[in-house]
C-alpha positions as CSV (number, residue, x, y, z in Angstrom):
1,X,130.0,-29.0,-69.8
2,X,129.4,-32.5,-69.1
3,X,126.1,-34.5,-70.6
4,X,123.4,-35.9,-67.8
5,X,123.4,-38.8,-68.3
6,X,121.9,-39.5,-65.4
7,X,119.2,-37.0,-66.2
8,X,118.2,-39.0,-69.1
9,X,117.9,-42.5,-67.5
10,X,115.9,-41.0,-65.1
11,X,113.3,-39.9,-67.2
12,X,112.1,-43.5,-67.7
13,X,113.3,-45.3,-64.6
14,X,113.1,-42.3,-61.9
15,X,114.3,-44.4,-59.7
16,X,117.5,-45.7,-61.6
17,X,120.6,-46.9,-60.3
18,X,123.6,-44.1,-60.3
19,X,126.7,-46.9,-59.8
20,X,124.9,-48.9,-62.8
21,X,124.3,-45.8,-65.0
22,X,128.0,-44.7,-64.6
23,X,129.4,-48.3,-65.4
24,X,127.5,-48.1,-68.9
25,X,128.9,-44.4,-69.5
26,X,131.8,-46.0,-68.9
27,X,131.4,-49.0,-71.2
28,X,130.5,-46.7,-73.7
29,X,133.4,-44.7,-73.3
30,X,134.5,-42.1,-76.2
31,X,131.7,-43.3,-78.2
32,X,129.6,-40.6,-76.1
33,X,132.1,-38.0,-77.4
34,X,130.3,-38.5,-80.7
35,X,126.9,-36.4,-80.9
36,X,125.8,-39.1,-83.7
37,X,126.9,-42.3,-81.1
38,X,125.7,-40.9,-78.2
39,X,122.2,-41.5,-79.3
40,X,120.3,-44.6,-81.1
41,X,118.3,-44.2,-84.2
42,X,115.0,-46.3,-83.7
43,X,114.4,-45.8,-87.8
44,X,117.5,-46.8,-88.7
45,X,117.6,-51.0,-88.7
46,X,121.2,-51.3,-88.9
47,X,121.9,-48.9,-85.5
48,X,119.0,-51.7,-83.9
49,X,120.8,-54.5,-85.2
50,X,124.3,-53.0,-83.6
51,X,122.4,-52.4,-80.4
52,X,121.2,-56.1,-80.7
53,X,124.6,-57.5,-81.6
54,X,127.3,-55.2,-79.7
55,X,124.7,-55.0,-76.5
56,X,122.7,-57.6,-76.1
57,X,124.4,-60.2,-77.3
58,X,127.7,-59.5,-76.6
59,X,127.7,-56.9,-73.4
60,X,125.1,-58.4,-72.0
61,X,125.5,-62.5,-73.4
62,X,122.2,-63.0,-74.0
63,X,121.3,-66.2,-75.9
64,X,117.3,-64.8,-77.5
65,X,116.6,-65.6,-80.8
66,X,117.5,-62.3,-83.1
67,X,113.6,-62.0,-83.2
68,X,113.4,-62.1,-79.6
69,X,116.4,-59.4,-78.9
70,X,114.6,-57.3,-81.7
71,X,111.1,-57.4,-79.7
72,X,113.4,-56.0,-77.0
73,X,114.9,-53.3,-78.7
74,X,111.9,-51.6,-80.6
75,X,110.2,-52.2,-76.8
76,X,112.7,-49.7,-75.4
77,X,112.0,-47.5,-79.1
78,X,108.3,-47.4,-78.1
79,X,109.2,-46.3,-74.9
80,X,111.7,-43.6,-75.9
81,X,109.2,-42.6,-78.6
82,X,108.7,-38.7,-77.1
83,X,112.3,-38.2,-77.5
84,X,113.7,-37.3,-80.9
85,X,117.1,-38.0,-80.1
86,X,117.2,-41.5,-77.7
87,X,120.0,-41.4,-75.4
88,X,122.1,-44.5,-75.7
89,X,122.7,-44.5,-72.3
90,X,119.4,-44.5,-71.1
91,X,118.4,-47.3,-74.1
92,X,121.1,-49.4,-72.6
93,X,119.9,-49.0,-69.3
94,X,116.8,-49.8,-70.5
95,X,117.5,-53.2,-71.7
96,X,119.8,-53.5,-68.9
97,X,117.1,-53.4,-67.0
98,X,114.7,-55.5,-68.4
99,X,117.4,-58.4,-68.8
100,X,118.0,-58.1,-64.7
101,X,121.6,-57.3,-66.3
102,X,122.4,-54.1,-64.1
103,X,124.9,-55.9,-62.0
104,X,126.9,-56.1,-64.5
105,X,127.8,-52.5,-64.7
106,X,128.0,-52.0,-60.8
């Protein structure tokens, strides 16, 4: 059976866009296939610097300082907090979000 993805992003942006959350399942592609990579590890700094460097800076181009980008990233960590296992989807969407970036998975 196939993951929710949706489900996910929609527990911290109920109103969340469907084309945009499919485009970053799709970006993520067989990464998702992976239990381990279909989730982010807010206690782990090396799997926030990937999502800093691999994401935000490359996906998304954005230019921050690493300290700014890493503000960001434990934001969306604080946020997910209540979730043991943080969905990478919805983290994406997250910072997605919060960078006005959406459109670039439409």
């Amino acid at each position: 059976m196939a993951h929710d993805w949706a489900a996910d992003v929609k527990k911290y942006a109920p109103n969340a866009d469907e084309p945009a959350i499919k485009g970053i399942v799709k970006h993520l592609g067989i990464a998702l296939q992976s239990t381990d990579a279909s989730f982010v590890s807010c206690t782990d700094k090396a799997g926030r610097d990937r999502v800093r460097d691999g994401f935000l800076k490359k996906k998304l181009a954005l230019a921050e300082s690493d300290t700014e980008l890493d503000k960001a990233v434990v934001a969306v960590c604080e946020t997910m907090k209540a979730d043991r296992d943080k969905s990478r989807v919805a983290f994406y969407y997250l910072l997605a979000e919060k960078y006005a970036k959406l459109d670039l998975f439409r």
